[in-house]
C-alpha positions as CSV (number, residue, x, y, z in Angstrom):
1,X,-13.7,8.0,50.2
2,X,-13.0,6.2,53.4
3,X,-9.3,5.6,53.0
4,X,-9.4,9.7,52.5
5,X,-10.7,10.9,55.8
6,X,-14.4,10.7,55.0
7,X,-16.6,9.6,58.0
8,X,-20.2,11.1,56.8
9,X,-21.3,9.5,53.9
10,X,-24.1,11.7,53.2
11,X,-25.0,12.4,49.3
12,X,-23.4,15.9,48.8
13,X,-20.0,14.8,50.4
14,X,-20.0,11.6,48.3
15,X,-20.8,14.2,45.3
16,X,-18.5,16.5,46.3
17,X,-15.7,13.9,46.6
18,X,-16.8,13.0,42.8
19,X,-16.4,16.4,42.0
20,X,-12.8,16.9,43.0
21,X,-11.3,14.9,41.6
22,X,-11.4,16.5,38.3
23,X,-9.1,14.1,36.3
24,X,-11.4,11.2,36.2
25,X,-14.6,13.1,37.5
26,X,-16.6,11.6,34.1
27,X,-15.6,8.4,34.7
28,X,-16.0,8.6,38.5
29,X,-19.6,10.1,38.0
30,X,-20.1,7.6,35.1
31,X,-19.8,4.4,37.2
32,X,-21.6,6.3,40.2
33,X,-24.7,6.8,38.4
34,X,-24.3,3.9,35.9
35,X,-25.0,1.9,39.5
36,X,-27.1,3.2,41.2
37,X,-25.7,7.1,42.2
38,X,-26.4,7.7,46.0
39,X,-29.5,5.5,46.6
40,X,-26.8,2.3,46.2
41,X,-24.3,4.0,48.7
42,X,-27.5,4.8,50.8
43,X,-29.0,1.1,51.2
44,X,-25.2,0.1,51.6
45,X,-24.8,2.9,54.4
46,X,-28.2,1.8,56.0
47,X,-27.0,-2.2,56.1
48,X,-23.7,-1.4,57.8
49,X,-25.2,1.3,60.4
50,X,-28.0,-1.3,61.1
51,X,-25.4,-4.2,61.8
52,X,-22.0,-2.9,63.1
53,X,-20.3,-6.3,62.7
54,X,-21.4,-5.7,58.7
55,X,-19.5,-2.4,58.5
56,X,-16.4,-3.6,59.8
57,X,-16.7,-6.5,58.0
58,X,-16.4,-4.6,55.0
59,X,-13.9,-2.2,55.9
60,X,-11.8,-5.0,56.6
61,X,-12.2,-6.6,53.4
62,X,-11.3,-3.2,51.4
63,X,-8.2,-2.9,53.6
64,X,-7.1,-6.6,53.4
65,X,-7.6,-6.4,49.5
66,X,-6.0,-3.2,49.0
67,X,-3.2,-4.3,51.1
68,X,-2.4,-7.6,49.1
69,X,-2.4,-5.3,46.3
70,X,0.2,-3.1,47.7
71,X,2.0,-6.1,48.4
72,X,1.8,-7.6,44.9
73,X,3.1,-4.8,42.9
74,X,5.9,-4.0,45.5
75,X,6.8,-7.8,44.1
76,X,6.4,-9.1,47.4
77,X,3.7,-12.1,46.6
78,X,4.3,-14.0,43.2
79,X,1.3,-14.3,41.6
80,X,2.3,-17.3,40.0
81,X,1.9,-19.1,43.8
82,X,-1.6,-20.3,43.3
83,X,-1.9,-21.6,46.7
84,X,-0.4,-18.6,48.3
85,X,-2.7,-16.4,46.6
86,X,-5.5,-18.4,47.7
87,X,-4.2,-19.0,51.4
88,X,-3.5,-15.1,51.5
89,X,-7.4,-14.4,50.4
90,X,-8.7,-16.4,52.8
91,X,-6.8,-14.7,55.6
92,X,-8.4,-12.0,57.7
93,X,-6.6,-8.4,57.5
94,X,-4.7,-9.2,60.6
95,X,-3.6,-12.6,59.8
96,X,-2.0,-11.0,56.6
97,X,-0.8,-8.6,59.0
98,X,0.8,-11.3,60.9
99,X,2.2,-13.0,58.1
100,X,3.9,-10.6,57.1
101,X,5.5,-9.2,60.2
102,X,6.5,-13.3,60.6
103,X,8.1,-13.2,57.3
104,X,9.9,-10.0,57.8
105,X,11.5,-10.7,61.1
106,X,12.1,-14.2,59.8
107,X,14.3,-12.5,57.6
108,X,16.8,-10.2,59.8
109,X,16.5,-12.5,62.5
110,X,20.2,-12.9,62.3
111,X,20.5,-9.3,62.2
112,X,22.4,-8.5,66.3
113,X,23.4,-12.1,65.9
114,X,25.1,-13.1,69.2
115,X,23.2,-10.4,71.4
116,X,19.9,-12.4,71.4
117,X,20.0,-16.4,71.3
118,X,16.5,-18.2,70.9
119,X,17.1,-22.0,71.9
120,X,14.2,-25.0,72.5
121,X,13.8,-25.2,76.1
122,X,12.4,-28.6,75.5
123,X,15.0,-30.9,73.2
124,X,17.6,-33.3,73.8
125,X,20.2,-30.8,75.2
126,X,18.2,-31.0,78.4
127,X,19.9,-34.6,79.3
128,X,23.7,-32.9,77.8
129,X,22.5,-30.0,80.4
130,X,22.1,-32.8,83.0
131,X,25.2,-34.4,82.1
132,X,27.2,-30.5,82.9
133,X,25.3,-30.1,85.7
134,X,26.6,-33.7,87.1
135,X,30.2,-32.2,86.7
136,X,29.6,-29.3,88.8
137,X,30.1,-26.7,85.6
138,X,27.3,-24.8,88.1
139,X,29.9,-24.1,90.7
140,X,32.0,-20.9,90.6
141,X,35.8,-20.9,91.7
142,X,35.4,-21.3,95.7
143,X,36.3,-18.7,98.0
144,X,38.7,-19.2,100.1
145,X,38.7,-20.6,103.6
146,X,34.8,-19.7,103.7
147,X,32.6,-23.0,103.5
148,X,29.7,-21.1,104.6
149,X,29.9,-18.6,102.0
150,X,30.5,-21.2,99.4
151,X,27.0,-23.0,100.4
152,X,25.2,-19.7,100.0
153,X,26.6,-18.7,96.7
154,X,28.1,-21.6,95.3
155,X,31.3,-19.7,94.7
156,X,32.2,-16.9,92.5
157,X,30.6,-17.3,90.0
158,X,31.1,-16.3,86.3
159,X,28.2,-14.5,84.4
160,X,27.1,-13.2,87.9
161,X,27.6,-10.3,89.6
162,X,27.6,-10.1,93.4
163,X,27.4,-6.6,95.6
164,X,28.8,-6.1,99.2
165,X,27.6,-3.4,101.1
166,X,29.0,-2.5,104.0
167,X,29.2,1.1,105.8
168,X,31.9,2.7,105.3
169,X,35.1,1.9,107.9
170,X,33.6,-1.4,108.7
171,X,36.4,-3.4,106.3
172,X,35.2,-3.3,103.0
173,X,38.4,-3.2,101.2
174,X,39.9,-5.6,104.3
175,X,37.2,-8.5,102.9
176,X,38.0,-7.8,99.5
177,X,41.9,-8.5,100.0
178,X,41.7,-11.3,102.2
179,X,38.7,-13.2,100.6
180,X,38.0,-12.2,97.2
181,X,42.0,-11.5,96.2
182,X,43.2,-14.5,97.6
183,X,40.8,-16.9,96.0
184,X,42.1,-15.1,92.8
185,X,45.9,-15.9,93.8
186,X,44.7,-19.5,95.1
187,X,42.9,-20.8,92.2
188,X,45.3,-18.7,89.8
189,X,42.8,-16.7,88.2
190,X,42.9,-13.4,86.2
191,X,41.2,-10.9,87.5
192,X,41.3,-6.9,87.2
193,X,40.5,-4.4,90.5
194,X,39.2,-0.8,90.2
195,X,40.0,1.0,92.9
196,X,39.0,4.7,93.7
197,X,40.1,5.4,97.2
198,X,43.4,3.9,97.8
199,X,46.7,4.3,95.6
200,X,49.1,1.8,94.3
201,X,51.6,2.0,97.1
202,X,48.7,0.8,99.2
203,X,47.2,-1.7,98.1
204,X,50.7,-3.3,97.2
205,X,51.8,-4.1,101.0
206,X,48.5,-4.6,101.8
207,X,48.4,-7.8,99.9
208,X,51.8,-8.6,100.8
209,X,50.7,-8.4,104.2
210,X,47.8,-10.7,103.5
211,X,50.1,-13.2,102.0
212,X,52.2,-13.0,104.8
213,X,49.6,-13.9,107.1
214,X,47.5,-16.1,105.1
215,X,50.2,-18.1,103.0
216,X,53.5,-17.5,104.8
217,X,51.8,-18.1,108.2
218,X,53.7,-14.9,109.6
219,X,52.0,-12.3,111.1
220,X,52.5,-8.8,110.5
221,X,51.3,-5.6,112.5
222,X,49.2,-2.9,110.2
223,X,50.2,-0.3,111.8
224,X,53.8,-1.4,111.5
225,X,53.6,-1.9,108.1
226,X,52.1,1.5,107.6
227,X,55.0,3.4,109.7
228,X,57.9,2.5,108.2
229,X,61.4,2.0,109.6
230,X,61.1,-2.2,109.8
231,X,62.5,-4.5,111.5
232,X,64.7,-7.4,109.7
233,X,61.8,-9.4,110.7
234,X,58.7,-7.2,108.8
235,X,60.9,-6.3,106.0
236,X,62.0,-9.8,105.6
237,X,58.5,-11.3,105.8
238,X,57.2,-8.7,103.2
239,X,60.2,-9.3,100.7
240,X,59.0,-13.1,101.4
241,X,56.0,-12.1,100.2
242,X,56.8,-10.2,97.3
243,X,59.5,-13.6,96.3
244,X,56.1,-15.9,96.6
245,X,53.9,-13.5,94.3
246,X,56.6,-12.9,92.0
247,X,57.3,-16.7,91.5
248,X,53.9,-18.3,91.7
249,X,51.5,-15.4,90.0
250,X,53.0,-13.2,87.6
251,X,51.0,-11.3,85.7
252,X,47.5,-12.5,87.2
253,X,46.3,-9.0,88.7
254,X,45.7,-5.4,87.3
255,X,45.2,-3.3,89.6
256,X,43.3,0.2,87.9
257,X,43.0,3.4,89.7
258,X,40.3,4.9,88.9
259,X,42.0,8.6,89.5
260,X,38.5,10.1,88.8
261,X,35.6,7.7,89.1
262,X,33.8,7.1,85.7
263,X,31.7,4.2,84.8
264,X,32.5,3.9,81.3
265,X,36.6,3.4,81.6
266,X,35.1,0.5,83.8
267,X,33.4,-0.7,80.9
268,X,36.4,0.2,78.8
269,X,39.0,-1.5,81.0
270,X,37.0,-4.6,81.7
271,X,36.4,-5.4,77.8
272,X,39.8,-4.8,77.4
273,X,41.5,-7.1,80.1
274,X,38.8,-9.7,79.0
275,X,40.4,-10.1,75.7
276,X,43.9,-10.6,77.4
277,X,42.3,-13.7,79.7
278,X,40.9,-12.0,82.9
279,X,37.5,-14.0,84.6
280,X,36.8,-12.2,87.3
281,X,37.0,-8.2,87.9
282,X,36.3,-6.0,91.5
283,X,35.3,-3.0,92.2
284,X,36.1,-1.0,95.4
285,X,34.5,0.9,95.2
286,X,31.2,1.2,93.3
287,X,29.6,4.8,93.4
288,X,27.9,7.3,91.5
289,X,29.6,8.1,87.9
290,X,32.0,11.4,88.5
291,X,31.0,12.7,85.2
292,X,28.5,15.4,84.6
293,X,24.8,13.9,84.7
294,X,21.3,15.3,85.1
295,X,19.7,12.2,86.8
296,X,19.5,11.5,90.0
297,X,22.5,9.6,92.2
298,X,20.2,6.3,92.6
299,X,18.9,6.6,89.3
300,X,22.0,6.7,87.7
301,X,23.9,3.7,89.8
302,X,21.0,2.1,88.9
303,X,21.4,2.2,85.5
304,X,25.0,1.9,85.6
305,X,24.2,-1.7,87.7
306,X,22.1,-2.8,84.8
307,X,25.0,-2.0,82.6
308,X,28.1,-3.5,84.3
309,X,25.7,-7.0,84.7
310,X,24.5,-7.3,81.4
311,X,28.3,-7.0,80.6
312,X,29.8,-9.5,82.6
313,X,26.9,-12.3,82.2
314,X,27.1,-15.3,80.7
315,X,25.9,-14.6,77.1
316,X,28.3,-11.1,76.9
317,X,31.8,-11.4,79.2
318,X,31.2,-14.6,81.0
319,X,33.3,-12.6,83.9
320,X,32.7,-13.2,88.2
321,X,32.1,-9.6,89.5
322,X,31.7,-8.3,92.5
323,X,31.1,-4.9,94.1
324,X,31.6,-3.3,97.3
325,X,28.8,-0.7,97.9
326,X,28.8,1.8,100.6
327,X,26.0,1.1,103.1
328,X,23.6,4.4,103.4
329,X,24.7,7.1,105.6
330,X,23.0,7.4,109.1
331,X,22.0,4.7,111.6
332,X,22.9,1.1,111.1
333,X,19.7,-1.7,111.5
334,X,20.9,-4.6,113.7
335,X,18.9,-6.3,110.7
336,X,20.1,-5.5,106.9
337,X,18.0,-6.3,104.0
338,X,17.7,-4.1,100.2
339,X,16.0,-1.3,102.1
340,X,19.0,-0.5,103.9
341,X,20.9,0.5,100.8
342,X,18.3,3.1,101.3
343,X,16.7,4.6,97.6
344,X,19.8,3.1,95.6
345,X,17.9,0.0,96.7
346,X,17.2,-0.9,92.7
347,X,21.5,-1.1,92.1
348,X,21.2,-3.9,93.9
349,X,18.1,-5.4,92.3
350,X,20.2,-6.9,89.3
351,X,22.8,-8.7,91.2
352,X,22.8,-12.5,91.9
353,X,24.4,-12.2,95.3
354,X,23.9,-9.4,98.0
355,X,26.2,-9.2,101.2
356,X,24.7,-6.6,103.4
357,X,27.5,-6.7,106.8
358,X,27.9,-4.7,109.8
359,X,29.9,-5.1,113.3
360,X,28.3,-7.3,115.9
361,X,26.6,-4.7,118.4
362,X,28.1,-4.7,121.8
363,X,24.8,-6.1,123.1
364,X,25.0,-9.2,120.9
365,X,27.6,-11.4,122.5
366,X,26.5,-14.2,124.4
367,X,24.6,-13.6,127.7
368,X,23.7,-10.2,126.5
369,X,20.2,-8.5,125.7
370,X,20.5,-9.2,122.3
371,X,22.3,-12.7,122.0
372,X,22.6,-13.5,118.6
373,X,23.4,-16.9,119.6
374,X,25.8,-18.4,116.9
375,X,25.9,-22.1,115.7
376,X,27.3,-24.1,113.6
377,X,26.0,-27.5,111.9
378,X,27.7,-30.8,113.2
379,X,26.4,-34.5,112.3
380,X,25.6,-36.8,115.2
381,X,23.9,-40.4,115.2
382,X,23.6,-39.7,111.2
383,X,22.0,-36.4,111.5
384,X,22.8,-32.5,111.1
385,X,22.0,-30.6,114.5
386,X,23.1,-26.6,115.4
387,X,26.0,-26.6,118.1
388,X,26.8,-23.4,119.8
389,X,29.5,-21.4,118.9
390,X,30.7,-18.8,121.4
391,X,32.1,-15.7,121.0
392,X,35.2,-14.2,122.3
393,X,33.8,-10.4,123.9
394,X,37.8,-9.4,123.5
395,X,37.2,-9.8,119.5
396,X,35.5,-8.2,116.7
397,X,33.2,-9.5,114.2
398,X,31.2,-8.8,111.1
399,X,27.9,-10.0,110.3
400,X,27.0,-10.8,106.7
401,X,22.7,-10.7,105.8
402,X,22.1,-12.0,102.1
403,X,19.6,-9.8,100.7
404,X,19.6,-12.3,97.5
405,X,21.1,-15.1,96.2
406,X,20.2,-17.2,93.0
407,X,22.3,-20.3,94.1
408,X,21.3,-21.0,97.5
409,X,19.4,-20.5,100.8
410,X,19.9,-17.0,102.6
411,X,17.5,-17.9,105.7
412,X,20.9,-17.6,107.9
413,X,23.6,-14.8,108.3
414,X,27.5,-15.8,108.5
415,X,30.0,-14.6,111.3
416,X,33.4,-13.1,110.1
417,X,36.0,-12.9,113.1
418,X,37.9,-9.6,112.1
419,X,41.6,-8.5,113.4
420,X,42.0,-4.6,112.1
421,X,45.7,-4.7,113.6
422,X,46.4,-7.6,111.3
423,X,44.4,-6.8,108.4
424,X,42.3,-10.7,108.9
425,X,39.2,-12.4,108.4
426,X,38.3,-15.6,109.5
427,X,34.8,-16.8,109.1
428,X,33.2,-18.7,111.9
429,X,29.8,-19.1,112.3
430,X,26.2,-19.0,111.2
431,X,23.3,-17.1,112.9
432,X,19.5,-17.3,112.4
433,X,18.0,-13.5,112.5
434,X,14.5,-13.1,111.3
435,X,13.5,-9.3,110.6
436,X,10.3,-9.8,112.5
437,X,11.9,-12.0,115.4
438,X,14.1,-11.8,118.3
439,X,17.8,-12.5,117.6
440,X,18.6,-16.3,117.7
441,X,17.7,-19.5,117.1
C-alpha cells in the first residue's frame, strides 16, 4: 500500500485497496483476515506513530528487501554467493545503495578514458616527482632578454595559459613580437599566432624589423619601414632579415588571420597545428566571439577562457598560451589589479599568469609627485639589497602589475623601456606599488 501512494492507513482505505485489486482480491482478503484483518495493521500503525525511529525502521527494511529482490531477478546478485547474500542482508538500504553505485561506476570507469585521470597522491612516484622536479621539468622555455619576468613566471610555460592586458595603443602587439615571438625563434619552438587586427603584410616586416634590431644588431626606423621607398641600407637589413629567418627557422611559425573573429576556428586551428608539432600558440588579440550569441560579452569570454585553458593544459594539449586582452575602456588606475579588466574580470580568473601594463604617468619619474622609485636587486658583503635604478624623463616605459601567478611572487611590478620609433622593448627594472600605499619602496 505504501509503495502505492498510500499515506493514511485507516481501515476503509486499507479495505479499499484490498478491494481493487480484483485479480487476487480472495487471496488478498484471505491472508488479511486470516491475520488479524485491520486490528493487526492497527497495533502495527499505533507502534510506528508512537516511535518514529520504528516506522522508518520498517520502511527501510521493506525497501532494502524489495530492492535486493529487484536486483536478484534482474541477475544482478548470484544467489549462489552465500556470503554476499549474507553481507548484502546485513547492509542498511543505503549501504546497498552505495554498493551498488560503487559497483556500477567501478565498471565504466574507463568509460572518457584520458579526460579524467585518478592517481595516488601518496606512493612512490612522489620521490620520481622529486627527481623531475631536480631537473627543472617545472621551468617553461625562458623568455627572452627578461630575467625578471622569468622569476615571476618561471617561463612560458606549457599547460598554462597567461593573459596580457594592456589598453589598447599602449604596445600590445609590440610585446608580443619582441618578447613572446622571439623566445619562439630563440629556443626554436613551434608555435601558431591568431591575429585579428593586423594583416599578413604587417606583421611580416614587423618581425623582420625585430630581427633586425634584436638579432642583426641594426636598427631600423618604423616609420621608415612603413613608408616605403628604402634606402640600400633598410632594404638591405630587412632582406638580412628575411636570409636569417629563412635559413635558421623554416617552418616554425603560422601565422592565422582571423578575417572574422570566432572562437571555435581557434579551437579548430590550435588542435590542428598541435598534431603537426606546435607548443606554444598567441593570441592578439582575445575578444568577444564574432558569431551570433545571446549572452552577455563578459559572460561569454568567460566561458570561452574556460575553454581555450582546459584545451591547452597539461592533461589535453600540453601547449604555452598566452593572450593579449584589451584593458577596459575609460580611465587608466596608476594601480592595475583583476578589477581593472572591469566585469570580464572572471576571463582572467582561469589563467596562471596575468600581466596587467600601462605607460609610466608623467608624474612618476624620479623627483616627481608620484616617484615610483625603481630598483633593482644587487649582492653585496653576501647579501641581496635594492639599488636605485633611474629613469631617463626623455624615454618611455611600460609598467607590468601581476594580478596572478602560480609559479612565483607578484609583490613587485617590472619596468619595460619602450622605443615606438623602433618597435623595442628592453626590460629594466622592478618597482614595489602596494594598492593601499604610496608609490615606492
Amino acid at each position: 500500500m505504501f509503495n502505492n501512494g498510500v499515506r493514511s492507513f485507516d481501515e476503509e482505505t486499507v479495505v479499499s485497496f484490498l478491494d481493487s485489486r480484483k485479480e487476487t482480491r480472495k487471496s488478498w482478503s484471505d491472508m488479511y483476515y486470516d491475520n488479524g484483518g485491520y486490528e493487526t495493521v492497527g497495533l502495527v500503525r499505533d507502534l510506528c506513530h508512537n516511535e518514529k525511529k520504528n516506522e522508518e525502521y520498517h520502511l527501510s527494511e521493506v525497501q532494502k528487501y524489495e530492492a535486493l529482490r529487484k536486483f536478484y531477478n534482474n541477475g544482478l546478485i548470484n544467489a549462489e554467493n552465500k556470503m554476499l547474500v549474507k553481507n548484502l542482508c546485513d547492509m542498511t538500504l543505503k549501504q546497498i545503495q552505495t554498493y551498488f553505485n560503487h559497483r556500477f561506476k567501478d565498471a565504466f570507469q574507463n568509460v572518457n578514458h584520458g579526460q579524467v585521470e585518478v592517481v595516488d597522491l601518496i606512493d612512490n612516484d612522489m620521490y620520481e616527482t622529486i627527481d623531475e622536479m631536480d631537473k627543472g621539468t617545472a621551468m617553461g622555455i625562458p623568455f627572452t632578454d627578461c630575467p625578471r619576468l622569468n622569476k615571476v613566471t618561471k617561463g612560458w610555460q606549457r599547460g598554462n595559459l597567461s593573459m596580457v592586458v594592456m589598453p589598447s595603443g599602449v604596445g600590445k602587439s609590440t610585446f608580443v613580437r619582441t618578447i613572446f615571438i622571439m623566445t619562439l625563434i630563440n629556443q626554436n619552438a613551434k608555435g601558431i599566432v591568431f591575429v585579428n587586427e593586423e594583416g599578413a603584410k604587417s606583421w611580416r616586416i614587423s618581425i623582420l624589423a625585430v630581427i633586425a634590431n634584436t638579432v642583426l644588431k641594426k636598427k631600423l626606423n618604423r616609420d621608415k619601414i612603413f613608408e616605403g621607398k628604402y634606402d640600400d641600407y633598410t632594404k638591405g637589413t630587412l632582406r638580412e632579415a628575411a636570409d636569417w629567418l629563412i635559413a635558421n627557422r623554416p617552418d616554425m611559425l603560422k601565422l592565422i588571420i582571423l578575417k572574422k573573429y570566432r572562437f571555435e576556428d581557434i579551437i579548430s586551428y590550435t588542435e590542428y597545428y598541435k598534431a603537426l608539432g606546435a607548443t606554444h600558440m598567441i593570441i592578439d588579440t582575445f575578444k568577444q566571439d564574432g558569431a551570433e550569441t545571446d549572452i552577455a560579452r563578459w559572460e561569454a569570454l568567460s566561458n570561452n577562457a574556460q575553454e581555450l585553458y582546459d584545451m591547452v593544459k597539461e592533461e589535453n594539449l600540453n601547449m604555452g598560451a598566452i593572450a593579449t586582452l584589451q584593458l577596459k575602456i575609460g580611465k587608466v588606475f596608476r594601480f592595475l589589479n583583476h578589477d581593472s579588466v572591469g566585469k570580464s574580470k572572471e576571463v582572467v580568473e582561469v589563467a596562471g599568469v596575468t600581466m596587467l601594463g600601462r605607460l609610466l604617468f608623467a608624474d612618476e619619474y624620479e623627483g616627481k609627485k608620484n616617484d615610483i622609485s625603481p630598483f633593482n636587486f644587487v649582492k653585496k658583503n653576501g647579501k641581496w639589497v635594492k639599488e636605485k635604478y633611474r629613469l631617463n624623463e626623455d624615454k618611455e616605459y611600460v609598467i607590468f602589475y601581476f594580478g596572478k601567478s602560480r609559479f612565483g611572487n607578484v609583490q613587485h611590478q617590472i619596468l619595460y623601456e619602450i622605443d615606438y620609433a623602433y618597435n623595442t622593448l628592453k626590460e629594466v627594472a622592478w618597482a614595489h606599488h602596494k594598492p593601499d600605499a604610496p608609490v615606492g619602496y
